[in-house]
C-alpha positions in Angstrom: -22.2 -2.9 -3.8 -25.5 -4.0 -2.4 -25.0 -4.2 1.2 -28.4 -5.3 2.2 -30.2 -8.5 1.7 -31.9 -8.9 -1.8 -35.4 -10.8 -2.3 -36.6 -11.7 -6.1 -34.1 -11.0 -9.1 -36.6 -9.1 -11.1 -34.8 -9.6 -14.6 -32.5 -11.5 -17.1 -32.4 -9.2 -20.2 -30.8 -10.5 -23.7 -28.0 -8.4 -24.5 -28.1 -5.3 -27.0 -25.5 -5.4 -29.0 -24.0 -1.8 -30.9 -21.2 -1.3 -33.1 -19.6 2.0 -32.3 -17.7 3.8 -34.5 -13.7 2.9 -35.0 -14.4 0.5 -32.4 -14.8 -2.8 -31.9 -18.5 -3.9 -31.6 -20.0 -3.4 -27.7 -22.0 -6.0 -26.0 -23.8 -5.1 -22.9 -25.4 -7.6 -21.1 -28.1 -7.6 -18.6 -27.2 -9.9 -16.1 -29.3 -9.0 -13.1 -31.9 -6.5 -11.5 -32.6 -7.3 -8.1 -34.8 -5.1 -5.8 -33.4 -4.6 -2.5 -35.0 -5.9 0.9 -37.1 -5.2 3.0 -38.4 -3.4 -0.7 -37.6 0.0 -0.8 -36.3 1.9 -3.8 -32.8 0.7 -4.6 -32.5 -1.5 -7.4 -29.2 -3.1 -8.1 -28.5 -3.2 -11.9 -25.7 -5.9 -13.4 -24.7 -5.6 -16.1 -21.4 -6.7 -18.5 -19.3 -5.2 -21.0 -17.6 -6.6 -23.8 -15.9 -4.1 -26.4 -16.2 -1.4 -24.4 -14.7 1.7 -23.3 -10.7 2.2 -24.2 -9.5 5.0 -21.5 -6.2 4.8 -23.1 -7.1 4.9 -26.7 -9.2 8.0 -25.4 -12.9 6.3 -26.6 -15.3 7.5 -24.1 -18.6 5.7 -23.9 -21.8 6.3 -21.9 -24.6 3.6 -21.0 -28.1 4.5 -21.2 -30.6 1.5 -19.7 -34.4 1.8 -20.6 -36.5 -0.3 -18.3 -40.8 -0.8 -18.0 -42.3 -1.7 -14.4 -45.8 -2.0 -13.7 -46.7 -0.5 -17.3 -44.3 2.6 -16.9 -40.5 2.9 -19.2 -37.9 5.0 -17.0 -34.6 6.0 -18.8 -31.5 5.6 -16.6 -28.7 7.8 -17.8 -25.7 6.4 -16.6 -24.0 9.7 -16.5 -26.2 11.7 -14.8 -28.3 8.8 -12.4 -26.1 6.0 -11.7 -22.4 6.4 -13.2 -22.5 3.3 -14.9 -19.1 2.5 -16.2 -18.5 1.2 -20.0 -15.3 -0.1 -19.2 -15.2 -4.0 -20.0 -16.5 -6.4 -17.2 -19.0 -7.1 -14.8 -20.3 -4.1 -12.6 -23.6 -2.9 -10.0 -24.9 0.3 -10.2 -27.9 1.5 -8.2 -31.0 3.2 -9.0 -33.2 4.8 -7.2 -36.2 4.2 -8.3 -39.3 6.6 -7.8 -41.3 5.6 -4.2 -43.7 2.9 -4.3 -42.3 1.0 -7.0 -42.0 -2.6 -5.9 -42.3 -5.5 -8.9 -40.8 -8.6 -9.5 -41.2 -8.7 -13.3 -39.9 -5.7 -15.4 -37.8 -6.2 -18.7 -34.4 -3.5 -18.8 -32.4 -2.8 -22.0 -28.9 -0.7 -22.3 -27.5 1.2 -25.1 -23.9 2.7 -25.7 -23.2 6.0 -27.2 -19.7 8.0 -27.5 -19.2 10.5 -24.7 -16.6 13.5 -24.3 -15.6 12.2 -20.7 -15.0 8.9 -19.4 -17.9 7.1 -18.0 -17.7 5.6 -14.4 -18.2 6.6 -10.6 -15.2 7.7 -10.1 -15.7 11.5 -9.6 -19.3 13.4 -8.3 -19.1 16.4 -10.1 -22.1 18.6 -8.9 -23.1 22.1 -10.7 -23.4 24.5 -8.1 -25.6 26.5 -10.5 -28.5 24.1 -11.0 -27.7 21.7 -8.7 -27.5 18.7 -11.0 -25.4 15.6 -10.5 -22.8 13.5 -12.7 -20.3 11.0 -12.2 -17.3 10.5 -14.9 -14.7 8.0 -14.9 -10.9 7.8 -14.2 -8.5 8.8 -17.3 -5.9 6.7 -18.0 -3.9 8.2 -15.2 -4.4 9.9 -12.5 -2.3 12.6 -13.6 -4.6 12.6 -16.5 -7.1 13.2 -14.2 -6.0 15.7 -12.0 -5.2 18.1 -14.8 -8.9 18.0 -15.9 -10.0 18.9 -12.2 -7.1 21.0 -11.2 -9.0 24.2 -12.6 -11.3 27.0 -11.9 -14.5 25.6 -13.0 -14.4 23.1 -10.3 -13.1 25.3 -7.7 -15.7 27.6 -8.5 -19.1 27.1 -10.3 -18.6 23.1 -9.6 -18.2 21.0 -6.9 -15.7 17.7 -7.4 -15.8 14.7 -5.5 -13.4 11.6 -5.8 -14.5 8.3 -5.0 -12.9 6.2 -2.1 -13.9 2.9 -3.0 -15.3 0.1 -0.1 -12.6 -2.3 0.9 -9.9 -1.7 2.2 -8.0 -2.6 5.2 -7.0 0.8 5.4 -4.2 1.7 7.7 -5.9 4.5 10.4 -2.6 5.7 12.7 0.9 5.3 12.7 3.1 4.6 15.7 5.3 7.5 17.2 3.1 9.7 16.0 2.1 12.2 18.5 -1.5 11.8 20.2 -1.6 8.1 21.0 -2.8 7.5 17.5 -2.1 4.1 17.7 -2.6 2.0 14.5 -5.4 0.8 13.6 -7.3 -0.9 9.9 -10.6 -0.1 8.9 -12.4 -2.2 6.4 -15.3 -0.1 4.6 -18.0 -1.8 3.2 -19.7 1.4 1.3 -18.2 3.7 -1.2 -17.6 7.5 0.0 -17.0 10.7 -1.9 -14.4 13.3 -0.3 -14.2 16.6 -1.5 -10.8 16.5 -4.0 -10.2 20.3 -3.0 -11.1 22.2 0.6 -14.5 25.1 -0.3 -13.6 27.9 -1.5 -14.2 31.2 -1.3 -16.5 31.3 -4.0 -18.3 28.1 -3.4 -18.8 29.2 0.2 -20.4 32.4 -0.8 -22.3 31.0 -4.3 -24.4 28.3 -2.2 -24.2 29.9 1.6 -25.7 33.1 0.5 -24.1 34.4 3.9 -23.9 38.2 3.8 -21.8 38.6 7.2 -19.2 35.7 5.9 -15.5 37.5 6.6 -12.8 35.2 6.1 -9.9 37.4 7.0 -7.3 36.0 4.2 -9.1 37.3 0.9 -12.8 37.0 -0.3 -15.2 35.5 -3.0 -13.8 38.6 -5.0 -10.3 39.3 -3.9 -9.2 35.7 -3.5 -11.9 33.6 -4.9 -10.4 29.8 -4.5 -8.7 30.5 -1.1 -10.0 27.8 1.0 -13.0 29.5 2.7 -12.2 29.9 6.1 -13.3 31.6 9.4 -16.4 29.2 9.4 -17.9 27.1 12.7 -18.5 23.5 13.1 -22.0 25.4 14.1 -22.3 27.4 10.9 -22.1 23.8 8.7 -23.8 21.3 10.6 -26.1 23.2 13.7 -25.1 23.6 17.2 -28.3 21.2 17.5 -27.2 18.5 15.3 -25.3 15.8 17.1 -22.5 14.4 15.4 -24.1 10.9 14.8 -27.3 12.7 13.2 -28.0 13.5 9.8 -28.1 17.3 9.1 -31.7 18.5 9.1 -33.0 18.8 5.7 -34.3 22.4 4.5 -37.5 22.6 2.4 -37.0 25.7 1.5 -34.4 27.2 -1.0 -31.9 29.9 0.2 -32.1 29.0 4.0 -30.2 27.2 6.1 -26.1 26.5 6.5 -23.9 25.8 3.6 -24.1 21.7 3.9 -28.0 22.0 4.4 -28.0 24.3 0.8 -25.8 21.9 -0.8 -28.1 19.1 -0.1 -31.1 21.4 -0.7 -30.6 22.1 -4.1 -29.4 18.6 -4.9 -32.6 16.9 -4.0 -31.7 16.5 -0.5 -31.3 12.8 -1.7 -27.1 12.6 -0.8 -26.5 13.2 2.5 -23.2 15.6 2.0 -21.8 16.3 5.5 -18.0 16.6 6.8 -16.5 13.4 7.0 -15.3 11.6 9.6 -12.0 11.6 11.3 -11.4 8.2 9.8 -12.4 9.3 6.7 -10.7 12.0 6.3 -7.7 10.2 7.3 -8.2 6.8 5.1 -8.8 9.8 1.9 -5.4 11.3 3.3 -2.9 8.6 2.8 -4.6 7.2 -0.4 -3.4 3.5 0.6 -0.1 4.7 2.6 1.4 3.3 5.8 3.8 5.9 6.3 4.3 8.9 8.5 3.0 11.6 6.0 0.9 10.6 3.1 3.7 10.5 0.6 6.3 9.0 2.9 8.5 9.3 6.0 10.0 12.7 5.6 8.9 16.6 5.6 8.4 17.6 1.6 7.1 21.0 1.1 6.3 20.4 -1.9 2.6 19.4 -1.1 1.8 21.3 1.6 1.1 25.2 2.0 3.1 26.2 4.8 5.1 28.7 6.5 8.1 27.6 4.1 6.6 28.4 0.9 3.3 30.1 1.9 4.6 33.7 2.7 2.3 32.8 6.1 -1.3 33.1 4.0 -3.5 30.7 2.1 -3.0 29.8 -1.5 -5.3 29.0 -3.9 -6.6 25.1 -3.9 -4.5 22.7 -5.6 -1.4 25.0 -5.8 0.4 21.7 -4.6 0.7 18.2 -4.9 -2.1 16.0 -4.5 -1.9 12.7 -3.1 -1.9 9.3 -4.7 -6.0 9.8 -5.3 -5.8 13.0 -6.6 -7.0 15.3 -3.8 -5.7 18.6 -2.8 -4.5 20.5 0.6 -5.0 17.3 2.4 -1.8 18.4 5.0 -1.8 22.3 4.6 -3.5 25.5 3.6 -6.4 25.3 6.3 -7.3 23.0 8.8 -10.4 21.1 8.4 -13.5 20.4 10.5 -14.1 16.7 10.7 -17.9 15.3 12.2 -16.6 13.6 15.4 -17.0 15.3 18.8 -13.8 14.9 20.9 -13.4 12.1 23.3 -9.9 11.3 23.6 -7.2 10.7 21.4 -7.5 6.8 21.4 -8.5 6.0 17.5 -9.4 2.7 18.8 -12.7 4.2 20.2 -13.8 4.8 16.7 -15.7 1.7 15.9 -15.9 2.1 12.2 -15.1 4.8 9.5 -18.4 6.2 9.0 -19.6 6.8 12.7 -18.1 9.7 14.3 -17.0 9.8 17.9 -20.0 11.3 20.2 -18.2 12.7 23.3 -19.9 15.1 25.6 -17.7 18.1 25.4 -17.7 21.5 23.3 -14.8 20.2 21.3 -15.2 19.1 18.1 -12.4 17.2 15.5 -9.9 18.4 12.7 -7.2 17.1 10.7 -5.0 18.4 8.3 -2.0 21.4 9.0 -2.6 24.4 8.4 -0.2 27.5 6.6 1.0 28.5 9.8 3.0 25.7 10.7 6.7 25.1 9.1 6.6 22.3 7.0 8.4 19.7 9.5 5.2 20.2 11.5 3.4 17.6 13.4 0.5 18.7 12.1 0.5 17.5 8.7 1.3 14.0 9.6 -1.3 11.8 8.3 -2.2 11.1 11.6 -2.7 14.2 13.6 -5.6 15.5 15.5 -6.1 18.4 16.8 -10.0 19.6 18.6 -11.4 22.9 19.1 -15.0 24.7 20.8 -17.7 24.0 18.2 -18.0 27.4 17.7 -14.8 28.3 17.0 -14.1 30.8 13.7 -10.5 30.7 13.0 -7.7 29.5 10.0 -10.1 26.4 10.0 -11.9 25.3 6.6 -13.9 22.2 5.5 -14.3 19.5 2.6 -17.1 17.9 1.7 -18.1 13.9 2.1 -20.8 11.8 1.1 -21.3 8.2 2.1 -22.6 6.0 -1.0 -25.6 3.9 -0.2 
């Protein structure tokens, strides 16, 4: 998980041991803390757990880590700051620590307490409300999973994010596919979050504030978790951004596009912008080599189309999701990726998390769209399509964020 070199390990802690409830006793052990360099404020924690967390046997379990540097204690909730998993094992998590704290001696303790979720990094759930952060853990299944996500709360008043973890090779392309999209692996070597449905409706309206917003398939009112729609590359990122560029951050609250208020009222401290074309695609087929992301042949049955669309939207998640877990990854609207066209050649992308940087007024998508019959090229894993920047159309987004 750390990706950068690290100077000093600033801590060996002795373990705390607990005894939870109808559980066998939890041991969490310290095993490192290491400060990352050149110093800034990332702080890798290690830790390992023995006893803890049974997904299965549905015992949640949340870690909370007390540490003192320089004189002060900070609490690290491992929920809310770091989603530090219980499960049993070795794992990192990272902490950002507050600026200007650099030390190479600090003692760091954990607890365990019972939790109503699972704890983990598996999921970014942010409250569009207040703006706060947490990360939860995978159920026992997927399936298990999906059907806590697959609701209105987090198509509406929450935002969901699904972990794809670093590694990889992932399979980018798929030969005969239209487009030249000749195959290609990509090895990643940070986690990224991926919205697991397209914005809605709703979402668009409760953080973009944007009074002239007219979608043209329903509303925020009428049809709240349609997959907002009729939106610019320009309206997210800035006709002034470039595509390799960070998304200016606002300082003030209520200004700005959608991606700059999302970041806004989460600290500005994530980085949420569209993903990449190789992202988007990697998220897509979920670990498949095939044609589609579930196999080789057409199957409505996770795409809305023409076929079973009556030619509009549908609400997010009214089909299957992929292996991961994430919605509308083929159908319902097409969405804006970050690159700027220059040619169909994957091969000219270098790595997953730098976009292409053309010249031209085009700008990426993926995904079909309802339009299309459900044999359509377009919701091959590994079809492209490009329009002007500033085009408003059937064209929605997802969210990203690359972990650092």
């Amino acid at each position: 998980m750390n990706r950068t070199n690290t100077r000093y390990a600033l801590a060996t802690a002795a373990a705390l041991a607990l005894a939870a409830a109808a559980h066998a006793a939890t041991t969490i052990t310290i095993d490192s803390v290491t400060q990352r360099w050149p110093w800034n404020n990332k702080l890798d924690i290690t830790y390992t757990v023995t006893g803890g967390q049974d997904v299965s046997g549905g015992l949640f379990r949340k870690i909370v880590f007390s540490t003192e540097i320089g004189g002060t204690t900070y609490t690290i909730d491992g929920v809310s700051d770091v989603g530090a998993s219980a499960n049993n094992g070795q794992h990192t998590v990272t902490w950002t620590a507050p600026d200007g704290v650099k030390s190479d001696n600090c003692t760091m303790s954990a607890a365990i307490y019972e939790a109503d979720v699972p704890s983990g990094d598996d999921y970014m759930v942010i409250d569009l409300s207040t703006g706060a952060v947490t990360w939860e853990g995978l159920y026992a299944t997927q399936a298990a999973s999906n059907a806590r996500y697959n609701t209105d709360a987090y198509k509406k008043d929450k935002l969901v994010l699904r972990k794809v973890p670093a590694g990889g090779p992932y399979q980018v392309g798929y030969s005969g596919t239209p487009n030249n999209s000749t195959p290609k692996t990509y090895t990643t070597d940070r986690d990224y979050y991926i919205g697991v449905f397209e914005i809605t409706h709703y979402q668009y309206v409760k953080i973009g504030a944007d009074t002239t917003y007219n979608p043209g398939y329903g509303n925020s009112t009428t049809r709240p978790i349609f997959p907002a729609h009729n939106v610019s590359w320009d309206d997210l990122r800035l006709s002034t951004t470039a595509s390799t560029s960070a998304i200016p951050a606002v300082a003030t609250s209520g200004t700005g596009t959608f991606l700059q208020r999302l970041n806004y009222i989460t600290g500005n401290k994530f980085g949420f912008d569209l993903p990449t074309e190789v992202m988007f695609e990697i998220a897509q087929r979920a670990g498949s080599t095939s044609a589609y992301s579930w196999g080789d042949t057409p199957n409505a049955d996770y795409v809305i189309c023409s076929d079973n669309g009556n030619n509009i939207p549908a609400d997010v998640g009214s089909r299957l999701p992929n292996a991961w877990g994430l919605y509308d990854m083929s159908g319902n609207m097409f969405d804006w990726c970050r690159d700027v066209w220059d040619g169909y050649d994957m091969n000219r992308r270098v790595d997953a998390f730098t976009p292409a940087y053309g010249n031209g007024n085009y700008r990426m998508g993926r995904g079909g769209c309802f339009k299309q019959d459900s044999t359509s090229d377009y919701f091959k894993a590994s079809w492209r399509w490009n329009g002007t920047h500033d085009s408003r159309s059937v064209i929605g987004f997802r969210v990203s964020m690359i972990r650092e």
